[in-house]
VOGU-3710 file (C-alpha; in Angstrom, 3 decimals, decimal comma):
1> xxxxxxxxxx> 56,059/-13,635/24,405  54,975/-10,425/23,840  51,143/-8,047/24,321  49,964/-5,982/21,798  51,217/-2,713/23,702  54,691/-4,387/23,207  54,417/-4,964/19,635  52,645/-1,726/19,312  55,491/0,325/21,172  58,252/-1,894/19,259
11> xxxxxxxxxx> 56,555/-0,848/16,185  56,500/2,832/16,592  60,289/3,055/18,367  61,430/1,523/14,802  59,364/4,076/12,517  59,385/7,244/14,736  62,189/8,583/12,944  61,144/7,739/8,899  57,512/8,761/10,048  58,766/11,989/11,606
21> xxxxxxxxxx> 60,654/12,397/8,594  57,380/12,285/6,242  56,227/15,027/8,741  54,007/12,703/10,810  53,885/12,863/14,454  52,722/9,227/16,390  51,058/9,270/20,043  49,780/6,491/21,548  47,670/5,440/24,193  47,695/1,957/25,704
31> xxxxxxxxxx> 45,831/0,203/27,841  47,288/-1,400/31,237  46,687/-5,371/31,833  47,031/-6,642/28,103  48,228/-10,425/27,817  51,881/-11,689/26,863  50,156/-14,043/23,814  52,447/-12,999/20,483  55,223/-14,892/19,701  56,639/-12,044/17,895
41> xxxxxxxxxx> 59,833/-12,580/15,970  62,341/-10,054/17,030  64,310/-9,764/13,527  63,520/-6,743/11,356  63,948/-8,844/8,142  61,397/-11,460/8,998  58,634/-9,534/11,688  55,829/-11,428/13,101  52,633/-11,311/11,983  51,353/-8,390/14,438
51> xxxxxxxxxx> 53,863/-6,178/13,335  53,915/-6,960/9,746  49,757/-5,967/10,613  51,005/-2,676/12,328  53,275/-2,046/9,498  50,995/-2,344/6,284  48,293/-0,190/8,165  50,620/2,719/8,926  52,237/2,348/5,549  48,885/2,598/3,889
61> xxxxxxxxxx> 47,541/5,527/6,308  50,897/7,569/5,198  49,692/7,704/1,763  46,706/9,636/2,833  49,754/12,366/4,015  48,334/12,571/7,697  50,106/14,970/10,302  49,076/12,293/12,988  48,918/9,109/13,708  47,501/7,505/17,468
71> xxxxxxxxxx> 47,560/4,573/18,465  45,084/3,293/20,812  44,849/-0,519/22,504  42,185/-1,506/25,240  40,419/-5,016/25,970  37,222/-6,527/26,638  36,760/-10,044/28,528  37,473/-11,743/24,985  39,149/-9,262/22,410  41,727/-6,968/22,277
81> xxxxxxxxxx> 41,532/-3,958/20,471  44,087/-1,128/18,528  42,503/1,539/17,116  44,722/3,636/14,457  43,654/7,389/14,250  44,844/9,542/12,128  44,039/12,799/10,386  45,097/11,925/6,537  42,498/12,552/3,680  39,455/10,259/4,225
91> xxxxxxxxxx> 38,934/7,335/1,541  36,031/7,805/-0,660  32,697/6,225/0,406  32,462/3,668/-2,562  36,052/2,913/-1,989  35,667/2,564/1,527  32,704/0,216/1,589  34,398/-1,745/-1,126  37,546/-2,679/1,342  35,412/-3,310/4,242
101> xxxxxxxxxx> 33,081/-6,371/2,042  36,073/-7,697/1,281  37,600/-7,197/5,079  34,682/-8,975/6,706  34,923/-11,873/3,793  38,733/-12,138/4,632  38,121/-12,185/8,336  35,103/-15,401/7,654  37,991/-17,379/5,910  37,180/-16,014/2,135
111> xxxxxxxxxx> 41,429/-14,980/2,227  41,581/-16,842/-1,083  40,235/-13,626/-3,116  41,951/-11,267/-1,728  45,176/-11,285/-3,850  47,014/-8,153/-4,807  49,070/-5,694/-3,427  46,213/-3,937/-1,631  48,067/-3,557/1,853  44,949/-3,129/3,762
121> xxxxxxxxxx> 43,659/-6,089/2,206  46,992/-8,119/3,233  47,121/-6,939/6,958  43,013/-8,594/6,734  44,410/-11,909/5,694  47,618/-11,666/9,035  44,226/-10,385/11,020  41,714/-13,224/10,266  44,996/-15,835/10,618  45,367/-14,547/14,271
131> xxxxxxxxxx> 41,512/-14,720/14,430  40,456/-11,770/14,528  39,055/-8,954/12,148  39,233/-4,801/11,297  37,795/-2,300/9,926  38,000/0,859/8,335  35,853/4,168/8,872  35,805/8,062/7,964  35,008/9,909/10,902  35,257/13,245/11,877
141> xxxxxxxxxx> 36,256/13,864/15,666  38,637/16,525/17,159  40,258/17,162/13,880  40,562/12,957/12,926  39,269/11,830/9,619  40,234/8,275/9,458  40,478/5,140/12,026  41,000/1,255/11,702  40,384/-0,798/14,337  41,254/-4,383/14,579
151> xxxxxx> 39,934/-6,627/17,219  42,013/-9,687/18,232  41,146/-12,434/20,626  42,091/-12,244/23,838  43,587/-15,253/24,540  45,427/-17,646/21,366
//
């Protein structure tokens, strides 16, 4: 079994180098006393469903050519939470409220429209599977432009 700061640090150990490669450097930030709940499989050809999350986020964040990427986990008494910051271009407001209607009807149980290749659109459907949901937001702090956060329940 596995927390999210496990997957999380998992994740960036086995992307540091292609990331760094695009130019990108990753920090991250995570939170003590997160639960052992993922039963993560270990093999790169066939990652569970946190990582393959972690992976479709950051793959989609790298085509908005950031120089950083953070990642941030903390907890409440029932959710966990990873917040993705990064300071790529920010996604158009249209576009932007567009993916999160469709993010809150995946995370409801709507998963049956959301077909395509849209990767933030497949990491909703892995994220309402393991009950939880995310979102996506512009902001502009300390030089960020973008975040997602996903909250996932705290126990499974």
């Amino acid at each position: 079994m596995e927390s999210l700061n496990d997957v999380v640090s998992r994740y960036i150990k086995g992307n540091q180098e292609r990331l760094r490669a695009h130019g990108i450097t990753i920090d991250a930030n995570l939170s003590d006393n997160l639960p052992a709940i993922y039963e993560e499989e270990l093999d790169i050809f066939a990652p569970g469903p946190v990582y393959r999350v972690l992976d479709l986020l950051t793959r989609e964040i790298e085509s908005s050519y950031p120089k950083w990427l953070i990642y941030v986990t903390g907890r409440t008494d029932t959710t966990q939470r990873l917040l993705i910051i990064h300071d790529g271009k920010a996604i158009p407001d249209d576009e932007m409220l567009n993916i999160n209607l469709k993010l809150k009807h995946a995370s409801s149980g709507g998963l049956a429209s959301l077909v395509g290749d849209d990767k933030y659109l497949s990491a909703g459907q892995l994220v309402a599977q393991l009950g939880g949901s995310f979102s996506l937001e512009n902001i502009n702090e300390k030089g960020y432009t973008g975040r997602v956060t996903i909250e996932l329940p705290l126990n499974r």
